[in-house]
C-alpha positions as CSV (number, residue, x, y, z in Angstrom):
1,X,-6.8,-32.6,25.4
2,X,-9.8,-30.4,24.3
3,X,-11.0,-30.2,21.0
4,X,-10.6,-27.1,19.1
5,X,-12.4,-24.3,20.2
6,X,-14.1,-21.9,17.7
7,X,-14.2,-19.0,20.9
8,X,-10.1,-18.9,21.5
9,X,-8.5,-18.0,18.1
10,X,-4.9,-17.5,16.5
11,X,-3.9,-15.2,14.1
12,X,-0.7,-16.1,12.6
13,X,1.1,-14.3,10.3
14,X,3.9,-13.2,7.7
15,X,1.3,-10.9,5.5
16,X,1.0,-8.3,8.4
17,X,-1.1,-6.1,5.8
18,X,-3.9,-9.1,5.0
19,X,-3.8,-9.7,8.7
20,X,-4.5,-6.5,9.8
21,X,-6.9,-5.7,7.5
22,X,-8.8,-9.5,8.3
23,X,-8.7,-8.3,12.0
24,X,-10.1,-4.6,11.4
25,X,-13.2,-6.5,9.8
26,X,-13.4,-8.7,12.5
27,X,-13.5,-5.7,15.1
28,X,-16.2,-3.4,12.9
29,X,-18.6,-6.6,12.3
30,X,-18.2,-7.7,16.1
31,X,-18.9,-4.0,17.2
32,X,-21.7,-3.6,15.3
33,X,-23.6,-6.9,16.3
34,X,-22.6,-6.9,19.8
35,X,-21.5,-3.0,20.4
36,X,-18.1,-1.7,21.1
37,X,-18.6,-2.0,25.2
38,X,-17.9,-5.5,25.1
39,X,-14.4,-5.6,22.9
40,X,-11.5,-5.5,24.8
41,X,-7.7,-4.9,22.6
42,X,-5.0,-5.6,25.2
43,X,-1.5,-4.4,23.3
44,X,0.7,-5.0,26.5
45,X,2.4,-8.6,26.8
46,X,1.2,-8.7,30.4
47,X,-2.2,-11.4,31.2
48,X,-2.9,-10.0,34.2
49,X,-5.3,-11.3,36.8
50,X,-8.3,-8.5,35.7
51,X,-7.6,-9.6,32.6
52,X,-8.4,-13.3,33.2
53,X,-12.0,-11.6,34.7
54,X,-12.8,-9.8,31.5
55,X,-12.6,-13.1,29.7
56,X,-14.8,-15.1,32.2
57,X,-17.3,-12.2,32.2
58,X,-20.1,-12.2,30.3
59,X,-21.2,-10.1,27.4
60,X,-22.8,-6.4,28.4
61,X,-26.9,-7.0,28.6
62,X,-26.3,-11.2,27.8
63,X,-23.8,-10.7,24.8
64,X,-20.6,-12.4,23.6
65,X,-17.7,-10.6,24.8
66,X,-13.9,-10.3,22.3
67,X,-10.5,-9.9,23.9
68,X,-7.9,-9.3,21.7
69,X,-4.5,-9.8,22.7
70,X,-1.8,-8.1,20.6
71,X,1.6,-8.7,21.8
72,X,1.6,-11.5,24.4
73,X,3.0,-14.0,21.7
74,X,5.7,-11.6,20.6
75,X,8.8,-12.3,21.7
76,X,11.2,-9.4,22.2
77,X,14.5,-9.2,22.6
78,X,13.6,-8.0,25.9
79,X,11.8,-10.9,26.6
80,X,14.5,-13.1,25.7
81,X,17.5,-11.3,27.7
82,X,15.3,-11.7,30.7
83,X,15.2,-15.3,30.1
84,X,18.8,-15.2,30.2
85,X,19.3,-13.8,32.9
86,X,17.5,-16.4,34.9
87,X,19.5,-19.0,33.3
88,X,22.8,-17.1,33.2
89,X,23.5,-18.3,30.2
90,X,23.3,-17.3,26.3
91,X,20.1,-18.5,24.5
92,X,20.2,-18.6,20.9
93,X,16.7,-17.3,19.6
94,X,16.5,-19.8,16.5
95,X,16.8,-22.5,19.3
96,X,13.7,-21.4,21.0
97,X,12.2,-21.1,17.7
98,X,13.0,-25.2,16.6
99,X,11.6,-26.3,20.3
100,X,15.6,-27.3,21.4
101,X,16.1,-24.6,24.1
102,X,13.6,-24.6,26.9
103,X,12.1,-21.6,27.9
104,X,12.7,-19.9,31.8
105,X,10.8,-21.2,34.6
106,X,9.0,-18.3,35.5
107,X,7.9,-18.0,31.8
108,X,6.5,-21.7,32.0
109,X,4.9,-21.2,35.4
110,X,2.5,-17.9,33.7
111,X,1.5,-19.6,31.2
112,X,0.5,-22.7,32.9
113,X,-1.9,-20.6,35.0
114,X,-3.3,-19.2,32.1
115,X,-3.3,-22.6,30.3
116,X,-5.9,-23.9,33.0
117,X,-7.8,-20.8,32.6
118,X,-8.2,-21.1,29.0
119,X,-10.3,-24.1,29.6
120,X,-13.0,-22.4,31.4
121,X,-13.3,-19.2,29.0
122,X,-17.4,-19.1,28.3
123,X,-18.2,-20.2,25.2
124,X,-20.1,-16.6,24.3
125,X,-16.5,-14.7,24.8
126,X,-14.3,-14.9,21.8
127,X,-10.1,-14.5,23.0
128,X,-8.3,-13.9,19.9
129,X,-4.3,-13.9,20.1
130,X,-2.1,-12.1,17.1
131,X,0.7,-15.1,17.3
132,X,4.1,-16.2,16.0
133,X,4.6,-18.1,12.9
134,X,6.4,-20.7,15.0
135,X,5.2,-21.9,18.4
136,X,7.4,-20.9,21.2
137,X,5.9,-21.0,24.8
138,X,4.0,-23.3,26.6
139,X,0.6,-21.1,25.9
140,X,1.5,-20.7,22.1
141,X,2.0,-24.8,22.1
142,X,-1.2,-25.3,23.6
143,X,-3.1,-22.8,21.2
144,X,-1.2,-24.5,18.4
145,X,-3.2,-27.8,19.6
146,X,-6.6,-26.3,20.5
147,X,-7.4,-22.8,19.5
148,X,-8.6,-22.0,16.1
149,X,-5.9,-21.0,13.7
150,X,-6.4,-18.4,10.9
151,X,-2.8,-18.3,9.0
152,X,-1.8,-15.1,7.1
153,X,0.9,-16.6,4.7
154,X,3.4,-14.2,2.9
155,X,1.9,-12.7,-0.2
156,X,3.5,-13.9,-3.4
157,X,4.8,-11.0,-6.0
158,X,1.6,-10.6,-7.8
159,X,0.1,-10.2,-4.9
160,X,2.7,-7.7,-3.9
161,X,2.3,-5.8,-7.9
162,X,-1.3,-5.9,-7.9
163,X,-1.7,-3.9,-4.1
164,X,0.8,-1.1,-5.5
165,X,-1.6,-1.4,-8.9
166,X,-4.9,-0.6,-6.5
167,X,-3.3,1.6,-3.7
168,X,-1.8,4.0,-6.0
169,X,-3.9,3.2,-9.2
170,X,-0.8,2.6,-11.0
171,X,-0.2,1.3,-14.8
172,X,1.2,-2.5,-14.2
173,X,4.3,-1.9,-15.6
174,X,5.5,1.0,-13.2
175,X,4.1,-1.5,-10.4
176,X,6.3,-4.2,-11.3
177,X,9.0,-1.2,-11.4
178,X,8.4,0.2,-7.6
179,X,8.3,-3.5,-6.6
180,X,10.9,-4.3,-7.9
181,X,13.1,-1.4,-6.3
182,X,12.2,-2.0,-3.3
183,X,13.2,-5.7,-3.3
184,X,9.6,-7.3,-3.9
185,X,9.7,-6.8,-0.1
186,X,5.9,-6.7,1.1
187,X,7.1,-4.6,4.1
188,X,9.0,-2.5,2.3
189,X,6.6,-1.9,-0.5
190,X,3.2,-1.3,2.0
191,X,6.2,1.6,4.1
192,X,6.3,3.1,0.5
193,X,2.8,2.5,-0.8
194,X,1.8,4.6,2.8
195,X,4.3,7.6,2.4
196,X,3.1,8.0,-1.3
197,X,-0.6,7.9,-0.9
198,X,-0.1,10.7,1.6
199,X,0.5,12.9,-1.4
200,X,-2.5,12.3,-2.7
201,X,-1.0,13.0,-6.0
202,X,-3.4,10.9,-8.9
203,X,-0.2,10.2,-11.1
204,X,3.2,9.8,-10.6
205,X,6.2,9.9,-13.4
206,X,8.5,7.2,-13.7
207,X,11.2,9.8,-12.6
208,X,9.1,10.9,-9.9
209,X,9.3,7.4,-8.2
210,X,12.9,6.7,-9.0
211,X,14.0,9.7,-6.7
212,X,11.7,9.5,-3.9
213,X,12.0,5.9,-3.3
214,X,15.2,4.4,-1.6
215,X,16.5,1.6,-3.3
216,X,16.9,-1.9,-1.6
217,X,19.0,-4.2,-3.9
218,X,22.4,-5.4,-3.4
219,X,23.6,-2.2,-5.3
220,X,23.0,0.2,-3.1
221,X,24.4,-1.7,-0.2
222,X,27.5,-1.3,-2.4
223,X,27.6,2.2,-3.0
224,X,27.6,3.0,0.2
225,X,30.9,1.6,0.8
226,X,32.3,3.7,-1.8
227,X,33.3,6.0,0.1
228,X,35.8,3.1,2.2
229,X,37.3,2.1,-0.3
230,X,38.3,5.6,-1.5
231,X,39.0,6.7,1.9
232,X,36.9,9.2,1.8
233,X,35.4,10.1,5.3
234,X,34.0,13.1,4.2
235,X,31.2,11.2,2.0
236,X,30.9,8.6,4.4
237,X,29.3,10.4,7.0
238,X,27.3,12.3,4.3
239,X,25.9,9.3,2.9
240,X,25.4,7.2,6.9
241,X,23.8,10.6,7.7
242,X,20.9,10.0,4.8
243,X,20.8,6.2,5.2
244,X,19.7,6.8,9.1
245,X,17.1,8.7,7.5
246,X,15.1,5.5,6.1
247,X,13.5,3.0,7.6
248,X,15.2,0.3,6.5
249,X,18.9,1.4,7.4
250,X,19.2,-2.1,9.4
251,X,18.8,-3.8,6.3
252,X,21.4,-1.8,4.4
253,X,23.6,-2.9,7.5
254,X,23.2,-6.4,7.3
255,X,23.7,-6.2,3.4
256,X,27.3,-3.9,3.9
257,X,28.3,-6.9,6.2
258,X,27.4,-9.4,3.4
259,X,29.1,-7.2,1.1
260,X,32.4,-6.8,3.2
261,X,32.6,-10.4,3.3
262,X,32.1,-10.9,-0.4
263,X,34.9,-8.5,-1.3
264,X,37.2,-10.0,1.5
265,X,36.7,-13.4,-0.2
266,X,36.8,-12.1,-3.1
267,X,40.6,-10.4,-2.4
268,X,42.2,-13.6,-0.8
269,X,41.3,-15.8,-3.9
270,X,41.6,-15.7,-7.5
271,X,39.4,-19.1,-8.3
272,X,36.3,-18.3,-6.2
273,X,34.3,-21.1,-8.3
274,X,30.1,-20.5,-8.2
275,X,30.2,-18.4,-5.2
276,X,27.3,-15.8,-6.1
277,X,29.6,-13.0,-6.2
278,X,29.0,-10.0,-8.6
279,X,31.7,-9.0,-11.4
280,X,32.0,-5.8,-9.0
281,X,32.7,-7.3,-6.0
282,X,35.0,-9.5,-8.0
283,X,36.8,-6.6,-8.9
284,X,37.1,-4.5,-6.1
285,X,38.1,-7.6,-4.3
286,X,41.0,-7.8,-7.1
287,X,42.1,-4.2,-5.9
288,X,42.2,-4.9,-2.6
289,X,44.2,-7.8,-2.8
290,X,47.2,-5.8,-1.1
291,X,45.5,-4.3,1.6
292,X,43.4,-8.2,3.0
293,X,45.0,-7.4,6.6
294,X,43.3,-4.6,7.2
295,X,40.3,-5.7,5.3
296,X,40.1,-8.8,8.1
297,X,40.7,-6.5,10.2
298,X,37.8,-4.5,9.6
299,X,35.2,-7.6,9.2
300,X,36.0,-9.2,12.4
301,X,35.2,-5.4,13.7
302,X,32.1,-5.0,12.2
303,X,31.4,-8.8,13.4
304,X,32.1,-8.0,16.5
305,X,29.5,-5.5,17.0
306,X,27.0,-7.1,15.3
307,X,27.3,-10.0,18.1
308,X,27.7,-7.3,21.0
309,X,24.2,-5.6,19.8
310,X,22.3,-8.6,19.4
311,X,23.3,-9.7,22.8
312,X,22.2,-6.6,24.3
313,X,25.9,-5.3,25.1
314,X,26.2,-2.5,23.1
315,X,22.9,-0.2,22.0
316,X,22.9,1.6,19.1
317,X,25.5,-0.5,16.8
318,X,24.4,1.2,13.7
319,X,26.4,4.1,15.1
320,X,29.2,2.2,16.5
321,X,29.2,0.3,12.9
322,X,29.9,3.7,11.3
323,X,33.1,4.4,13.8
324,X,34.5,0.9,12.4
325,X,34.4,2.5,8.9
326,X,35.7,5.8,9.7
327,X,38.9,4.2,10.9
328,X,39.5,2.7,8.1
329,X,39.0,5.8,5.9
């Protein structure tokens, strides 16, 4: 085994924002001590033989040489689907992720040539690799062994507060507001932060923010099946229309399917115990009590093509989510 190597490094993250901003410094110092001829960013997922060239060569007029790849430890859906299909059988991503489901054979043959090439990158040329959190191929085991990691972990809700404070130069208090609306969600908060600072507006009302920004809680996953349980299709499609207008419309998803099962429990028992179930869905579940047929009925639909999507056999279920609702309207 070779002992870690300061020249091949490993970015892993879950604070994309710290990350990035880590590996823009890196770029502008490395540019302006060894110029911007010998930095190389690679953002396909494909380590091609001229590749493998650009690493061994050396440095423009005897200088160290940096090779940054961006997406070859990404795994893709893509990626996993074709690994599938050259087992022919279902792979379960989290088992990938936990090391108990072993990876296709052409997958482990590219990596071992570029395993044995690893070990004879010149120690003036810097490879640097933007990685998972969790080692999955053979390549991302072998870094995980010998490269030199740099770990991004997720920022903690301070850290979250004070970047909305600086970005947007905002009193703490309506900080902890905006983060909180947005579920503390660091990816959600930096899409926001963004969108805002594009205004270039030097104060902003608490009114202001409360109807431009979308709001992520449990509550709003609710009131957009309002319009179900009324039967009203009319708002429905009004409502999915604006909700495909945000970026974060999966999410929304995931929580109406959370939110379907909570009320479905909630309608087939009187004594739910501690289950974390609000006084809401407690109560619409209580109204629905008559009509738990058709409210199973709808959650094994909804199921159902949330499996078919992530498998890759239906595209686009948010639309084919809304058709589910509609026929129950």
């Amino acid at each position: 085994m070779l002992e870690t190597k300061k020249n091949i490094l490993l970015f892993r993250w879950e604070n994309k924002q710290k990350m990035q901003k880590t590996l823009q410094a890196w770029r502008e110092r490395f540019i302006e001590k060894y110029w911007e001829i010998n930095l190389l960013d690679i953002r396909n997922d494909n380590m091609f033989e001229g590749v493998l060239s650009d690493c061994m060569t050396p440095g423009f007029m005897g200088s160290s040489r940096m090779i940054i790849f961006y997406e070859k430890l990404l795994k893709t859906d893509k990626e996993i689907k074709k690994i599938e299909e050259e087992k022919q059988e279902t792979i379960n991503l989290e088992d990938i992720l936990n090391g108990t489901e072993e990876l296709g054979k052409n997958e482990k043959d590219d990596d071992s040539y570029w395993l044995q090439s690893l070990e004879k990158i010149p120690d003036t040329n810097f490879i640097l690799f933007i990685g998972n959190k969790k080692p999955v191929t053979e390549l991302e085991k072998w870094l995980e062994k010998n490269a030199t990691i740099h770990e991004f972990p997720a920022p903690t809700l301070a850290d979250t507060i004070k970047y909305i404070e600086t970005e947007l130069r905002l009193p703490r208090e309506q900080a902890e507001k905006m983060s909180d609306r947005l579920n503390n969600n660091p990816d959600f908060v930096e899409q926001e932060v963004k969108k805002l600072a594009l205004a270039f507006q030097p104060k902003w009302s608490d009114d202001e923010l409360k109807s431009i920004l979308p709001d992520y809680r449990d509550e709003n996953a609710f009131n957009m099946l309002a319009p179900l349980w009324n039967r009203d299709p009319r708002s429905m499609i009004a409502i999915w229309k604006r909700l495909m207008e945000t970026a974060d419309h999966e999410l929304t998803v995931a929580m109406m399917i959370t939110m379907i099962r909570k009320i479905l429990i909630a309608a087939s028992f009187q004594q739910i115990g501690d289950l974390p179930i609000s006084p809401t869905q407690r109560s619409t579940g209580k109204r629905l009590m008559g009509n738990k047929k058709w409210l199973k009925k709808l959650y094994d639909d909804i199921i159902a093509i949330d499996i078919a999507e992530k498998s890759g056999e239906l595209p686009g279920k948010t639309n084919a989510f809304l058709m589910a609702l509609l026929n129950y309207c």
